[in-house]
N, C-alpha and C positions, 0 to 999 in steps of 0.2 A: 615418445609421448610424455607429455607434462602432466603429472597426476598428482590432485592433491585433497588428504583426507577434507570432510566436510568440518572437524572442527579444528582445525589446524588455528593455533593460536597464534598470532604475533604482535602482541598486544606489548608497546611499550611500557615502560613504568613512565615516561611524561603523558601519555593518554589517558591511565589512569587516574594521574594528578590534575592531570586538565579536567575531566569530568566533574571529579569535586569539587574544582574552583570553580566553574562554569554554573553547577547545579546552585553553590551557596548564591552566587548573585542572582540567581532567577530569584531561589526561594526569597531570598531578602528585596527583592523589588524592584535593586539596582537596574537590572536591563528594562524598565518602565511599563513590566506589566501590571496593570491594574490591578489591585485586591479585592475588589468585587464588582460590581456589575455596575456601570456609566448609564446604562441604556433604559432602566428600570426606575420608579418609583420605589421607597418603602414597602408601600402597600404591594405593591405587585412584585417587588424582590417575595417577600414576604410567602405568596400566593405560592409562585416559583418555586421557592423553596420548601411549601408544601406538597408539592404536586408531586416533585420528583423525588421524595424522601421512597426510602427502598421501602418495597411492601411488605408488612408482617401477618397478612391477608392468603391464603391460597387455595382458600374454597372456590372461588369464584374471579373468572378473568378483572383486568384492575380497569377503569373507564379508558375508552379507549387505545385500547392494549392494540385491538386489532391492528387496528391504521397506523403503522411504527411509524410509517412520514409523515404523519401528521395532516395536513390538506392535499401533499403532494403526493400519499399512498396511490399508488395506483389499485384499481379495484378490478381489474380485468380477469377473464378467467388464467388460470395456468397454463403456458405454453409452452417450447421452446423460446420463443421470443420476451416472455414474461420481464425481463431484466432490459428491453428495451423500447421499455412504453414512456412516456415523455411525463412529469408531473403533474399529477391531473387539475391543477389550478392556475395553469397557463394560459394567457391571454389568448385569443386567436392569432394576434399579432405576433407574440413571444412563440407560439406552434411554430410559426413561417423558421422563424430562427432555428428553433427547436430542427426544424429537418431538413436545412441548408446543412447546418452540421453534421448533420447524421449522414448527407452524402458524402461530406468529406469525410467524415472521421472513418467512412467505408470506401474512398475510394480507394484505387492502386492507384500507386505512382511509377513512374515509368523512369529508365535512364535520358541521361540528356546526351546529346541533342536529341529531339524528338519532336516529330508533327504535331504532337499534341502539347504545344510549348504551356500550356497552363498546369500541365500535370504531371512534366519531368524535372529532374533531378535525384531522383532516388540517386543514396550511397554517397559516395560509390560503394562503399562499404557499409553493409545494413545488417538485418535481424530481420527484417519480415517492409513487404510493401506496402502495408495500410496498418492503420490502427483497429482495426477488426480482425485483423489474421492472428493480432496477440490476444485479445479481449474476445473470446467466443460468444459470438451475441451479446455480448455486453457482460460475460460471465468472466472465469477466471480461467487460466490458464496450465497447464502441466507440463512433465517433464518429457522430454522425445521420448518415442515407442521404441524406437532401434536403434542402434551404435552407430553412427556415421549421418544419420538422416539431419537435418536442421530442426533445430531446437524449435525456434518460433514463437511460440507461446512461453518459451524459458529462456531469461538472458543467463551470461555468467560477466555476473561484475568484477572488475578486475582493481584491486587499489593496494595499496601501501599508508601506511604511518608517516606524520611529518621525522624527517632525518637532520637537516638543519635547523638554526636559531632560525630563518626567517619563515621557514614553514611552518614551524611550532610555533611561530606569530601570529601567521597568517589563519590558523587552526583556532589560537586564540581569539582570535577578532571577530571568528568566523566567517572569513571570506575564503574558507576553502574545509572541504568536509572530509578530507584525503586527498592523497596523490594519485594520478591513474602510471599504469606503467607503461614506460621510458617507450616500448615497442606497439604494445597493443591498447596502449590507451585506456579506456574506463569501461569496457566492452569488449568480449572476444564476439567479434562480427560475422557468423559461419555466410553469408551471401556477399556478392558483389557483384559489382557492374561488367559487362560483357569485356573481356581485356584484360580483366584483373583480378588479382589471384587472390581468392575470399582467405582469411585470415588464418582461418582453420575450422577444426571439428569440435564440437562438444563428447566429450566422451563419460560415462554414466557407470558405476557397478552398485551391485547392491551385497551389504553383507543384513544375515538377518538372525536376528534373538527372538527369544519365547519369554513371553510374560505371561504368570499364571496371577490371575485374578482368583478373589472371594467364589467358595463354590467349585473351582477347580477349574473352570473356562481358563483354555490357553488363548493368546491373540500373537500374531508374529509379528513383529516391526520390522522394517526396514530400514538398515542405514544407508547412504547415500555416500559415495565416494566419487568425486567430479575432476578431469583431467581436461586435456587439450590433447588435440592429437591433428600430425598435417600443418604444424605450424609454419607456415609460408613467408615468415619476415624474421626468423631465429629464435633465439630462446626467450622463455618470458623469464623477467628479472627474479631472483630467488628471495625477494623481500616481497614480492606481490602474492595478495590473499589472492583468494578466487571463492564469490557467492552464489549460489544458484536464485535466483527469483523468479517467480514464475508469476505471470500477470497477475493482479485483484482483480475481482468483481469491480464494475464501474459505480453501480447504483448506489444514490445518497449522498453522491459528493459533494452537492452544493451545500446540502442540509450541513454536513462537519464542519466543511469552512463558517459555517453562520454557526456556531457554538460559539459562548462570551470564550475568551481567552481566561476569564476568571473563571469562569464553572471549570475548567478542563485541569488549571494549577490547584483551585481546592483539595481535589483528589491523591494532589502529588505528595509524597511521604518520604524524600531520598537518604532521613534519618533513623527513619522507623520509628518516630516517638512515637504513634499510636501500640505499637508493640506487637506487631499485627505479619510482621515478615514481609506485606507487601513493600516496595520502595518504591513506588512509583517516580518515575524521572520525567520532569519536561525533555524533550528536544528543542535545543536555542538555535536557529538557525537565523540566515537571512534571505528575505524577497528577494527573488534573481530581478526582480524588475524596479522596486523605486530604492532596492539597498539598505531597507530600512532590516533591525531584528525585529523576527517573529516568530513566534510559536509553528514548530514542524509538525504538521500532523497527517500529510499523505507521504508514502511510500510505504515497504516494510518496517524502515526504521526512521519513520518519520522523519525525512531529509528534505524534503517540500513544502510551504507556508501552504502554500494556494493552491487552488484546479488551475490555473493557467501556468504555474510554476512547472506541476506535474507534466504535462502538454507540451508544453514546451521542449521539458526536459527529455520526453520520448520521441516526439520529431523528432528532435536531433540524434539522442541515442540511438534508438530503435531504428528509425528509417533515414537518418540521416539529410534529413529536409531542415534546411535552414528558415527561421522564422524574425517578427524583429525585435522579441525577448535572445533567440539565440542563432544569433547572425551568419553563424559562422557556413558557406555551401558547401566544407568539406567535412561534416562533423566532428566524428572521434579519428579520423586520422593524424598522425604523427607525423617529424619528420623523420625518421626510423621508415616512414612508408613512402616514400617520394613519389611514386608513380600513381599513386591516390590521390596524392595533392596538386596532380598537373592536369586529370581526368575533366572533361568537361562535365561545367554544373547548372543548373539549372534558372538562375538568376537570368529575367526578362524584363530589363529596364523599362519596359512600358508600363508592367505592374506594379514595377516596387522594385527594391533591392536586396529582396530575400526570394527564396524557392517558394514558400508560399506568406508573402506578404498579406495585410491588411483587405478583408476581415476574415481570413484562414482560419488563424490562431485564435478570435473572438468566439468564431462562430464554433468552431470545434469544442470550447472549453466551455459555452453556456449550453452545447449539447454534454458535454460531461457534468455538468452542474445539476440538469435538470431529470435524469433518468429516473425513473420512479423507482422507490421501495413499493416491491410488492407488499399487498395486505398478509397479514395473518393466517393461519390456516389451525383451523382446532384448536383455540387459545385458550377455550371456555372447557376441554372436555378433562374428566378428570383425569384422566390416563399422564395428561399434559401438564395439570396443574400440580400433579403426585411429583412430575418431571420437573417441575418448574420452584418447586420447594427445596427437592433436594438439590437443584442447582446450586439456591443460595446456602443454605446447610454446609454444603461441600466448599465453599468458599470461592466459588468462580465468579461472584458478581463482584468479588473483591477488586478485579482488574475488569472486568467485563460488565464494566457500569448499565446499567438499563438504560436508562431515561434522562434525556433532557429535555429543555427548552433553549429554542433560538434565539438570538440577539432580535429587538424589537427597532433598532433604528437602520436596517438595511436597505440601502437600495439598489436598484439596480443600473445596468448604464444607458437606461433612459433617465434616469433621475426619478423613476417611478418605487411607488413600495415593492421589493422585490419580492418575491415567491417564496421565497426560505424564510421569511421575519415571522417572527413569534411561533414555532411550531413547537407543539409536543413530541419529539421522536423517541425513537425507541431503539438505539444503535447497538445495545449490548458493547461496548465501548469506551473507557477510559481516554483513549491517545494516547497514553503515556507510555515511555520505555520500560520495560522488567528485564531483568535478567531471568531467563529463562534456561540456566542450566547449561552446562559443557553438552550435553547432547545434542542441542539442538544450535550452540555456539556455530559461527561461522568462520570466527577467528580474523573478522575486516571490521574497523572500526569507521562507522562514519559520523564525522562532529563528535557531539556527546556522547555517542551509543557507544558501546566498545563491541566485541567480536561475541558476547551470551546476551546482548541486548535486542528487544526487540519490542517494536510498538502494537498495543493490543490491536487485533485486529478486528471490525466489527462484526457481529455475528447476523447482523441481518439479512434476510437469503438466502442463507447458508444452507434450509432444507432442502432449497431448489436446486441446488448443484449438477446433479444428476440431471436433472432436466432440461436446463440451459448447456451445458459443458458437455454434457453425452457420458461422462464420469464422475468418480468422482476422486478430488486431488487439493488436501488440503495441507496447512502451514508454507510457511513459503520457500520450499522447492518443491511442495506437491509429494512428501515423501506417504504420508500418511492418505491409505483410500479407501476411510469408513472416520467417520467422527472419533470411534471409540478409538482408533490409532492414534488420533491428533490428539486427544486425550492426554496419551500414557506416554507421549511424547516430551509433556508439560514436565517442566524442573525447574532449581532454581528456586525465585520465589512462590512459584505454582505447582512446586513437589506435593505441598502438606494436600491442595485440592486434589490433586492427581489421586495421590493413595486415597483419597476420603472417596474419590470414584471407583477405582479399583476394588476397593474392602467391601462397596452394597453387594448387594444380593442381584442375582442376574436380573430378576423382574425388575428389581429399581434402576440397574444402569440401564436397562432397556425405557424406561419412562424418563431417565434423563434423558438420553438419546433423542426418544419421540418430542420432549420439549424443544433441545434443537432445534428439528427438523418440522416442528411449526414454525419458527423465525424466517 
């Protein structure tokens, strides 16, 4: 069995150098993002920048607090299903679209050959059959229940540090964000196709500490220890990290992608001249589809421009369906795996020249665009607003931005004003990378981020958890299963908030708490 601690460091000292270089040219302009907003008037930057100034207000919810997506909140009662209601300012037209995808994005896919030639190809080598068996109703995902069972809803990313001049080029340029390894590729793939011997096992321990909080409350953590076990094509290279990530929440993607590029570097601090300890880092990546650099802001570590980037990028990973952003019908197999690469796939020249060609990949990614942030819930009541003071107090809004407003010249690919233009939301959200402490390190650098980096995650729906997911399983391997873990989890540049939570008095971490779990 291949076992490897959760913050297992292999962090070079050119990846370190490279972050720095990389970060001055964002901050300095060089990579050609814009310093303030193209898309606004004066007058209305002006507005903008009134609107979304933090509040020093907490008697009373701020105008439309409730509605975090702004036109596209969904206002539906609470469900199980609450996380996958459609935007509620969709055309009748855009609806149709809205749940072509949503078949797909639930279908199963089947092995090839198969009579059902529209909807095989799986693998051969996979993670799960549909994009719903990792994304629980549209919710987030967790770690297996039991030693040996299939992950699923949790991959284990597999990568390495550039080792050559042209890799460390290539890193620079950013046309590669790591190495996967030499045997198993960018993905330990616990399923495959009938014939073929799945990759191996996820393997999980837990060691666990006591934190005593203000008042004398203990709380247990858990730490995470993630191996391989069953490994069916030899050893993995002994330079390869290994990540645990366990699916996000879907809801609000479109609204993140429509944030200016300038609102999001405003924030960014990777000097810390404000003095403030946060250092907020862009992630520089590039569009897997027109090549160009852009601003990362989906994944854990912000490693994807777009929703179609992201899509893309889990067809492939995840179920190994070839698309025509990523061509490839054999996914993440290697040539270390030969008998994968000769399996038959699913490519039906009538359709197209991918597993699911054109409008697959459209339709799946404007049903990820479009899922509604749920409304609010008790925004106004004081128990929430006592929670919602000492949020900011404690300093979590410092990375965990509230509020913004959407770019105003979107459209969408009708050429029509799209659905995300001009919203007020309410993401709890920076994007940006922090270093979050050796505990919660992963020790795999991707792009910019190094192995303690990791991109805020949004906090919207996050009350709902339990309700959609049936648990609850936060940060990203799911190690934390109560808010207040996820919490005390925080280090790094989110040490000083952490203890500012830790030190209140039970009644008030519990009203921070309840503020969460309005969002």
């Amino acid at each position: 069995m291949t076992s490897i601690p959760a913050n297992r460091a292999l962090l070079p000292a050119f990846a370190a150098g490279f972050l720095v270089f990389s970060l001055t040219l964002a901050t300095a302009g060089i990579l050609d993002f814009p310093a303030t907003r193209t898309d606004l008037a004066p007058e209305q930057l002006k507005r903008v920048r009134d609107v979304t100034r933090a509040t020093t207000d907490f008697s009373k919810a701020e105008p439309y607090e409730a509605m975090q997506g702004g036109a596209l909140t969904s206002i539906d009662p609470v469900s199980r299903d609450i996380f996958s209601q459609p935007s509620a300012n969709l055309s009748s037209e855009r609806g149709q679209d809205f749940h072509l995808g949503n078949a797909l994005f639930r279908k199963l896919w089947v092995s090839a050959p198969s009579s059902t030639q529209a909807s095989d190809g799986l693998g051969p080598l996979f993670n799960a059959r549909s994009c719903q068996s990792c994304h629980i109703r549209d919710g987030r995902g967790h770690a297996p229940d039991a030693a040996g069972t299939a992950a699923t809803t949790m991959v284990l990313r597999l990568a390495r540090t550039a080792v050559t001049p042209e890799e460390e080029q290539a890193v620079r340029d950013f046309r590669a964000l790591n190495f996967p390894d030499s045997t198993y590729g960018a993905q330990l793939q616990d399923l495959a196709a009938p014939g073929l011997a799945a990759e191996g096992k996820v393997t999980l321990s837990y060691s666990e500490e006591t934190v005593t909080l203000a008042g004398g409350e203990t709380v247990m953590l858990r730490k995470p220890t993630y191996g391989m076990s069953d490994l069916a094509y030899g050893p993995l290279d002994i330079t390869t990290t290994i990540s645990a990530r366990i699916a996000p929440p879907m809801i609000g993607l479109g609204l993140i992608e429509a944030i200016a590029d300038a609102d999001i570097l405003a924030n960014a601090d990777p000097d810390d001249r404000k003095g403030t300890g946060i250092r907020g880092r862009p992630a520089i990546v590039r569009d897997h589809r027109t090549g160009k650099i852009a601003l990362g802001r989906f994944g854990w570590k912000a490693q994807n421009a777009t929703v179609r980037d992201q899509v893309a990028d889990a067809f492939s990973a995840d179920i190994g369906i070839s698309t025509p952003d990523r061509p490839d019908a054999y996914g993440d197999c290697t040539s270390r795996e030969p008998r994968c690469l000769v399996m038959p796939n699913g490519i039906q020249k009538r359709l197209g020249d991918t597993e699911a060609p054109d409008p697959v990949l459209p339709l799946v990614t404007f049903y990820s665009e479009n899922l509604a942030v749920p409304a609010r819930r008790k925004a106004s009541f004081p128990d929430v607003l006592h929670g919602k003071e000492l949020f900011y107090s404690a300093g979590c809004a410092a990375c965990h931005t509230p509020k913004f407003v959407t770019r105003d010249d979107l459209k969408g690919s009708d050429g029509k004003d799209s659905p995300q233009a001009f919203q007020l939301i309410w993401p709890y959200s920076d994007f940006l990378l922090h270093d979050m402490g050796e505990g919660l390190s992963d020790g795999q650098q991707v792009g910019v981020a190094s192995g303690r980096d990791w991109r805020t995650p949004p906090l919207w729906g996050i009350g709902l958890t339990q309700t959609v997911s049936g648990r609850q399983a936060y940060l990203h391997d799911g190690r934390a299963g109560t808010l207040t873990e996820a919490i005390l989890w925080h280090g790094g540049e989110a040490e000083k908030a952490r203890n500012a939570f830790a030190g209140l008095s039970k009644d008030d971490r519990q009203a921070l708490v309840n503020f969460l779990e309005s969002l």
